[in-house]
N, C-alpha and C positions, 0 to 999 in steps of 0.2 A: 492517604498514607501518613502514619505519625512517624514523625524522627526525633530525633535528639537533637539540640543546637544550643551549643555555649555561647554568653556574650559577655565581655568583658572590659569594666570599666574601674575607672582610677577616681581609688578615694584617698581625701585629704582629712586622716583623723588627729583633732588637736593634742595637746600636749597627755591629758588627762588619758585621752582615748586612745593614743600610741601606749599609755602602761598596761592598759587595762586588755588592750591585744596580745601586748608584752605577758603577761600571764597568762591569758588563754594560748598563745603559743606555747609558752614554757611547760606547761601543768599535760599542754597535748601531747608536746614533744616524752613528756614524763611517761604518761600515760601507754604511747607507743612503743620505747624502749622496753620498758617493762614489762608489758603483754609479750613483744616479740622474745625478751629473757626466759617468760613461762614457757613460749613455744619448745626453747632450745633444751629449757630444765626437764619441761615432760617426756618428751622425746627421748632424751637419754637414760629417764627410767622405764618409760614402757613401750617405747620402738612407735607409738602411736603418735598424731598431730592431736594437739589440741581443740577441741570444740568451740567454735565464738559463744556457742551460750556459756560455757566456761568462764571463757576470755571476759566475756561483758559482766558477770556475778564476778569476778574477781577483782575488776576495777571502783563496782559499788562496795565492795568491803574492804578496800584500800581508803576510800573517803571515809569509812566509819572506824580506820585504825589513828591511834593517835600518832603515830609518827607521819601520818602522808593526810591527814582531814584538811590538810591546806589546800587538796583538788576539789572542796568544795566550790571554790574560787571562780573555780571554772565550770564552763556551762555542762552539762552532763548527756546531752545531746552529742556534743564536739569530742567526749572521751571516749564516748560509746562507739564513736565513726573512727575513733585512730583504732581502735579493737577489731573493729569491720576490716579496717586497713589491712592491719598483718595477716588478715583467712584471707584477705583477697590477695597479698602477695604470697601468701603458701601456695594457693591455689595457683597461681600465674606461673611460680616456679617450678611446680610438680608437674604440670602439662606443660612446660618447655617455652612458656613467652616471656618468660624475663630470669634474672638470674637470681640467686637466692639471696634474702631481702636481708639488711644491713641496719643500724642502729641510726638513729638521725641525730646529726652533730646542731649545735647550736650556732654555727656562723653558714648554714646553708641556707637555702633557701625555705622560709618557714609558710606554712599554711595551715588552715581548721577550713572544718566542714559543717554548715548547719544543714543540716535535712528538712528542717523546717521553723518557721515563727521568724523567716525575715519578711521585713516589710519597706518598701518602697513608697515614698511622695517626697512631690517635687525633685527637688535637687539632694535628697536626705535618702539614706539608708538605715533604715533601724537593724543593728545587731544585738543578739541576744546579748546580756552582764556588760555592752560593751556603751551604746547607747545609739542617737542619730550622728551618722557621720557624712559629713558630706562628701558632696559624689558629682561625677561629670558624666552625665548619661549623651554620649555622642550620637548615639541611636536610641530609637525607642525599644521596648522588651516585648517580646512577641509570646504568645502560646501560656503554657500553662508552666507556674513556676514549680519544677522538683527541687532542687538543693542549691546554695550558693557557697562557693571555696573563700576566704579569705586569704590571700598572702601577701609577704612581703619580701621582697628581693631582696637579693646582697649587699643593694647600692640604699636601700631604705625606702623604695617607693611601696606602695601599698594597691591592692584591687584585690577589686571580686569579680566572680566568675560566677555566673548564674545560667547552670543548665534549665533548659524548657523546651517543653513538649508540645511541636507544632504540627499542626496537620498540612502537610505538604501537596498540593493539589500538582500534580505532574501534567504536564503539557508536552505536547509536542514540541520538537529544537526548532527554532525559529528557521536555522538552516539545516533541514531532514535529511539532506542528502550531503551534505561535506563531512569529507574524511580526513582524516591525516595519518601519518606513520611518523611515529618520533624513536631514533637512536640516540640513546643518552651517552654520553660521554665526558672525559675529561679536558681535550683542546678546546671543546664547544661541548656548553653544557647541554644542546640536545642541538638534534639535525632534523629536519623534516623531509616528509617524502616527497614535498614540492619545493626542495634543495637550500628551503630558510637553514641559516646556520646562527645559534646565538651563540653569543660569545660565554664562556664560562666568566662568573666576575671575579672570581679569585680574591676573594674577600677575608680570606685567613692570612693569604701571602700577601695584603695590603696591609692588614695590620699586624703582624706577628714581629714584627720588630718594634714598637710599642708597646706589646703586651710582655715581651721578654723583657725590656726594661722598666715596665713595672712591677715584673714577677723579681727581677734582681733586686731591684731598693726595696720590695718587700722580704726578702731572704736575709736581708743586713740591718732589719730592726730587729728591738729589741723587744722579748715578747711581755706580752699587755702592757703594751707603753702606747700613748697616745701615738706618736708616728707609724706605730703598727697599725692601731686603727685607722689613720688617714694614708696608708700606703697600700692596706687592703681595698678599701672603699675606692682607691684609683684604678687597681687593675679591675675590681668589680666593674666597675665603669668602663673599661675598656671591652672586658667581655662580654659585658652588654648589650652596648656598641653593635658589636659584632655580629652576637647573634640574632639581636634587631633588624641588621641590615641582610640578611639572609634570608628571615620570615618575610620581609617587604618582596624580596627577590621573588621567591618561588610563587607567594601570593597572584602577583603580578604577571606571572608570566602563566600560573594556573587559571588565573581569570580570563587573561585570550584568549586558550586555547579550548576551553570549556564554552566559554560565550559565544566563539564563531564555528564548531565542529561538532556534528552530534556524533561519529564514531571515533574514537581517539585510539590508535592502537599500541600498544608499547610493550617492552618486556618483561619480562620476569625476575628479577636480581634478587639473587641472594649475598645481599649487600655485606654478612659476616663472613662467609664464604672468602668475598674478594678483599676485607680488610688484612688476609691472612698476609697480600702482601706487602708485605712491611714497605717497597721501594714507592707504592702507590697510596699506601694508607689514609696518609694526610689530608692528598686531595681528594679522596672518597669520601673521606670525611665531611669535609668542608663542603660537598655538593648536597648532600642531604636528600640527594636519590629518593630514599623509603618517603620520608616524607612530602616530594613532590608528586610520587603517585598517587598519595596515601589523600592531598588534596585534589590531586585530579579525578578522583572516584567518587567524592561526595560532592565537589560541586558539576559533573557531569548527571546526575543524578537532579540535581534541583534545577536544573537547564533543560532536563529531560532528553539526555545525551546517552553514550554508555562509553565506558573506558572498559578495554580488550587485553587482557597480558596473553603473552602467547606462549609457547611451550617452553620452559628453561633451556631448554638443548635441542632449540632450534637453530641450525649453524647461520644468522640473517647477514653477518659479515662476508663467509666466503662462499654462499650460493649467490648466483647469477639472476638478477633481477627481471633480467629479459627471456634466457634462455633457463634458466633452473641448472646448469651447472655445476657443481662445487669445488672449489678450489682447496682443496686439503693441506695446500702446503702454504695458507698465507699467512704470513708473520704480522705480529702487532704494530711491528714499525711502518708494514706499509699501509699509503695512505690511499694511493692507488693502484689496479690490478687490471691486470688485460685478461679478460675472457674468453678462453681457447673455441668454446663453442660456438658464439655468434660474434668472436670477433671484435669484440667493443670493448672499451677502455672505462671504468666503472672508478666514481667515490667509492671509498670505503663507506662512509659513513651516511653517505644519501641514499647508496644501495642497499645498507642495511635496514634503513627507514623503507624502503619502496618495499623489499619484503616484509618487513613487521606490519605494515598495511596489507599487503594480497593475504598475509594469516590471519591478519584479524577482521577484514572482509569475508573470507571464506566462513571463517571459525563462527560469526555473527550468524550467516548465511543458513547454517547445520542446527543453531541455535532453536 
């Protein structure tokens, strides 16, 4: 079985070699705006999307205009890939996976793509027009290399990301037979059907009074003045931070439950859906739902596991785990519920889990 697998590590490019990024970002950034401007220019004369074979002939006869041959500067691999970019976000937007694609500012987060002609030895990364830069390879590179990202954060660190294409030999789960049913939620960022409860870490509402007061001493400089620069680079740093400590989270707790469970069963969320409500938003936010599933499916998968979603609009909070019941009248607030049919007194959120298991039991079962 071939997969995809990114792996990504942190380079230290010198003084010389931060400019020379510095223009390959800028010339990409260049590059990418202006493609997506053609998009929006042709459109409104002929009702039609643009073709990338267009797109990619329009960026080589930009290098050969005299007002823009400065993009010669730049690798031409890397421009041809920000061209790629905007069909791939027309395309993303037109079938309904992302929203419709936006201009890139220059204090975001910058990155280029080689498709190919990097090269790896030792502790060194050879990039194209840019040179060897050194690198901290904390693991070694597996499979066969397709393409490597260069970026650089907001806060000025630097990596690359180097997808490859590994032949995945799938085995059997060390443990074939353990199951689990997980209810995600906000008190407790998920519950199991054998009544583990984790705590949600609440890591936005840990630092969100730090990042407001560096989002204010950033509101009260003055613009491109050097304290702007170093009030920005704080709350960068802040958000960071942040979002750091969240990938570690999910990582960690997708790694348990991947390593010790070969069926995983969990729901279905349509996580824009529920950000509709504004009293909850925040903390939907801050849990990162999509993405905890989104690791538990690829690494159940390299475990030789399987992760289970079950029907959207299966009621697993107010049916009855023992008797099949449904209680149609139970409210969010409660946490507990007495079951008319057999009589028993049920968690909310462990009963949910004990059903999201029997469906994805069964559901396997018909598989």
């Amino acid at each position: 079985m071939k997969i995809l697998k990114g792996m990504k590590y942190r380079i230290y490019p010198n003084i010389e070699q931060q400019y020379k990024l510095t223009i390959q970002f800028g010339h990409a950034r260049f590059a990418y705006n202006s493609t997506l401007s053609a998009y929006k220019d042709y459109y409104k004369e002929t009702g039609k999307s643009l073709s990338f074979k267009d797109s990619s002939s329009r960026i080589t006869r930009l290098k050969c205009n005299d007002e823009t041959n400065w993009l010669v500067q730049a690798d031409s691999q890397v421009l041809q890939q920000k061209a790629k970019d905007v069909a791939t976000a027309y395309k993303n937007f037109f079938e309904g996976r992302a929203g419709y694609p936006s201009f890139k500012k220059k204090h975001d987060k910058q990155s280029i793509r080689y498709p190919q002609r990097v090269k790896f030895q030792n502790n060194m990364t050879y990039l194209p027009k840019v040179g060897y830069v050194k690198t901290v390879f904390h693991r070694p590179l597996e499979g066969i290399q397709k393409s490597t990202t260069v970026s650089k954060t907001k806060t000025g660190k630097y990596f690359i990301s180097v997808l490859c294409q590994i032949d995945l030999v799938v085995t059997a789960h060390t443990n074939k037979d353990s199951k689990i049913g997980i209810d995600l939620g906000l008190k407790n960022f998920y519950t199991t059907s054998e009544g583990t409860k984790v705590p949600h870490p609440k890591l936005l509402k840990k630092a969100e009074r730090a990042i407001k007061i560096a989002q204010r001493k950033l509101s009260k400089t003055k613009k491109n003045s050097a304290n702007r620069r170093k009030a920005r680079l704080h709350l960068a740093v802040k958000h960071e931070h942040l979002a750091n400590a969240r990938r570690d989270f999910l990582h960690k707790q997708s790694d348990s439950l991947t390593s010790e469970y070969s069926l995983i069963g969990t729901e279905t969320l349509r996580v824009s859906n529920m950000m509709k409500n504004h009293c909850l938003a925040k903390s939907i936010g801050d849990s990162g739902w999509a993405e905890f599933v989104r690791q538990l499916e690829y690494k159940a998968i390299w475990n030789g596991g399987i992760v289970f979603k079950i029907d959207t609009f299966f009621p697993s909070s107010k049916t009855c785990s023992n008797c099949g019941y449904i209680n149609k009248d139970l409210k969010l607030s409660e946490r507990k519920w007495f079951c008319i049919g057999c009589q028993t007194i049920l968690d909310r959120d462990i009963n949910a889990a004990q059903n999201i298991l029997n469906q994805a039991t069964a559901g396997v079962a018909e598989c």
